[in-house]
TORRO-779568 format. One record per residue (C-alpha): residue in three letters; x, z, y; residue number from 1. Coordinates in pm, 1 decimal, always signed. Layout:
+--------+----------+----------+----------+-----+
! residu !        u !        w !        v ! num !
+--------+----------+----------+----------+-----+
!    ALA !        X !        Z !        Y ! NUM !
...
+--------+----------+----------+----------+-----+
END
This chain:
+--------+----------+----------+----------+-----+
! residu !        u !        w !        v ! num !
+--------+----------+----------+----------+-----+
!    UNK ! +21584.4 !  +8173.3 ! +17841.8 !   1 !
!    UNK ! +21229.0 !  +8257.4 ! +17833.7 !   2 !
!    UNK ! +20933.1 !  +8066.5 ! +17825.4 !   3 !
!    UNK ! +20739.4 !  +8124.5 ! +18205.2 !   4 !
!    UNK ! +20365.1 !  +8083.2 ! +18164.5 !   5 !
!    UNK ! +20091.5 !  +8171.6 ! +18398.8 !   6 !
!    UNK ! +19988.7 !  +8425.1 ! +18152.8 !   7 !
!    UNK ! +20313.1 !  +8542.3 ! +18143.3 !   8 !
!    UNK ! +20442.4 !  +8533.6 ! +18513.2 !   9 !
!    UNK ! +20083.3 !  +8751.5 ! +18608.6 !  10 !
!    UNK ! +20156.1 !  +8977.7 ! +18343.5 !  11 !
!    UNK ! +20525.7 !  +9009.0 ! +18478.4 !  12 !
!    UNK ! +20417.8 !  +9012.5 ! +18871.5 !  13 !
!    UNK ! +20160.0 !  +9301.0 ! +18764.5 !  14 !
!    UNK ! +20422.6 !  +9506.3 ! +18508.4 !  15 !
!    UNK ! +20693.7 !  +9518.3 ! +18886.8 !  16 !
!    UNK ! +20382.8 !  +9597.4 ! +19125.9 !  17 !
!    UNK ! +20279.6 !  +9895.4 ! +18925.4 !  18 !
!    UNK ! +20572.8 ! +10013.2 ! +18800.4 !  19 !
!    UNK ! +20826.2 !  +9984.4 ! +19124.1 !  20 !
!    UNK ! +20604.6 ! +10036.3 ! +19335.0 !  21 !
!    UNK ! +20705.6 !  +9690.4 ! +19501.5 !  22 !
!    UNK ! +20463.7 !  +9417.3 ! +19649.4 !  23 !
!    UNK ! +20383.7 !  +9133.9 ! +19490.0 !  24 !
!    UNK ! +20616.0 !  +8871.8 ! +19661.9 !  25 !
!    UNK ! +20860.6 !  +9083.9 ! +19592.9 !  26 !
!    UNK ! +20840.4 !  +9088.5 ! +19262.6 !  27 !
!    UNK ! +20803.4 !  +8708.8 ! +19231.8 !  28 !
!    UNK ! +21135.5 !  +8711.1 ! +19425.3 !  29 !
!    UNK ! +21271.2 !  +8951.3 ! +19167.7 !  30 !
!    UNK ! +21146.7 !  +8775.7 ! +18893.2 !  31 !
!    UNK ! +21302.9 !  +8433.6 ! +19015.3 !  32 !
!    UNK ! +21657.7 !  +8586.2 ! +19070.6 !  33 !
!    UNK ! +21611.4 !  +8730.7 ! +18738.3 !  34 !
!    UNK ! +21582.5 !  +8443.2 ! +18592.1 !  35 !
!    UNK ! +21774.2 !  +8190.8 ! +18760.8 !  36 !
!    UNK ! +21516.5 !  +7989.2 ! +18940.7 !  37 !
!    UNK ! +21410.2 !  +7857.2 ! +19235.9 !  38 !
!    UNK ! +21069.2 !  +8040.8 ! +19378.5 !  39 !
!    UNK ! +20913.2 !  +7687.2 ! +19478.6 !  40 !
!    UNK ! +20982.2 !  +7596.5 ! +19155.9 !  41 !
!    UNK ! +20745.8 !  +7813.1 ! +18989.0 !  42 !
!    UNK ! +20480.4 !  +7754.1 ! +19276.4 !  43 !
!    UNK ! +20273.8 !  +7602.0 ! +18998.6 !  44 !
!    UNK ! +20265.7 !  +7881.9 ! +18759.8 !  45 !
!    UNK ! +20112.0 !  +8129.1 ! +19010.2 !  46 !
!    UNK ! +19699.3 !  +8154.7 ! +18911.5 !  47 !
!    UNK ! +19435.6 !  +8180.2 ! +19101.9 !  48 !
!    UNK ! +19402.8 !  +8582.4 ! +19103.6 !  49 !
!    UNK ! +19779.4 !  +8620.6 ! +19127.1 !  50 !
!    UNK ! +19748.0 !  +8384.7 ! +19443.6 !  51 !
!    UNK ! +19478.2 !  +8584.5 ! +19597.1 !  52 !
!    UNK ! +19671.8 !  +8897.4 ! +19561.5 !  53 !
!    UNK ! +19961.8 !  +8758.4 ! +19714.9 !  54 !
!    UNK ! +19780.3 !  +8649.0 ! +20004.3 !  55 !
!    UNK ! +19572.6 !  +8935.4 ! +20057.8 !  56 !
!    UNK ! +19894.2 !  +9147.1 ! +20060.4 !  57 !
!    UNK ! +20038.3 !  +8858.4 ! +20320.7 !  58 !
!    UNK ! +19684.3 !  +8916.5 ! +20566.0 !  59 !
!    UNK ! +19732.2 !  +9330.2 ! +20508.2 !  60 !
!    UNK ! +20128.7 !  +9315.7 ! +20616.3 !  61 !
!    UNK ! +20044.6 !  +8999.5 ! +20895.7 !  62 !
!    UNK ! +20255.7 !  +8754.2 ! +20728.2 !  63 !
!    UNK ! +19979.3 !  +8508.6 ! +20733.2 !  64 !
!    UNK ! +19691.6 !  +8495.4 ! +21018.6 !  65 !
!    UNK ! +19337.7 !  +8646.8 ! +20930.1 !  66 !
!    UNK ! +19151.3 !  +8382.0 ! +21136.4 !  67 !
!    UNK ! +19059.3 !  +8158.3 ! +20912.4 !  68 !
!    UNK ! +19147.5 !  +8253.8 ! +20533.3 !  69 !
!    UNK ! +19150.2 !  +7847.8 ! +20457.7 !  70 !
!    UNK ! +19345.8 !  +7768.9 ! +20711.1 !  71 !
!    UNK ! +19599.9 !  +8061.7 ! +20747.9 !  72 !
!    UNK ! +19900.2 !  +8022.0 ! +20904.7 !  73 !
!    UNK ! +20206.2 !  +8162.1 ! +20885.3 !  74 !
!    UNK ! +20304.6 !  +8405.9 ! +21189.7 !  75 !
!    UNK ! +20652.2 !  +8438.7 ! +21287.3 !  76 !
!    UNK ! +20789.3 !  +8786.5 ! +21367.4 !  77 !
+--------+----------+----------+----------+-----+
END
């Protein structure tokens, strides 16, 4: 099995987005099934620009509330 870095989960994340056209929690999904593992298990491996994109993308698709960007909440469809 392969090593999952920051470096390398970004670079993975970015690689899916790009190429299938998919969004980025998506392609964390896909990466975790891909690999066998649990997505709060790799919580930790997610840096600080992946994060941002991933919650940007959650404000754009109102997944998360735009009220307050420290304190967003999730919102329940």
């Amino acid at each position: 099995m392969p090593v999952l870095t920051k470096h390398s989960l970004a670079e993975r994340t970015e690689l899916l987005v790009h190429r299938d056209k998919i969004r980025y929690s998506e392609a964390i999904t896909h990466i975790c099934q891909s690999l066998g593992l649990d997505p709060s298990d790799i919580v930790k491996l997610i840096s600080p620009p992946l994060y941002a994109k991933i919650e940007a993308e959650a404000m754009a698709y109102n997944f998360i509330s735009k009220r307050n960007k420290n304190t967003a909440s999730l919102v329940y469809a």
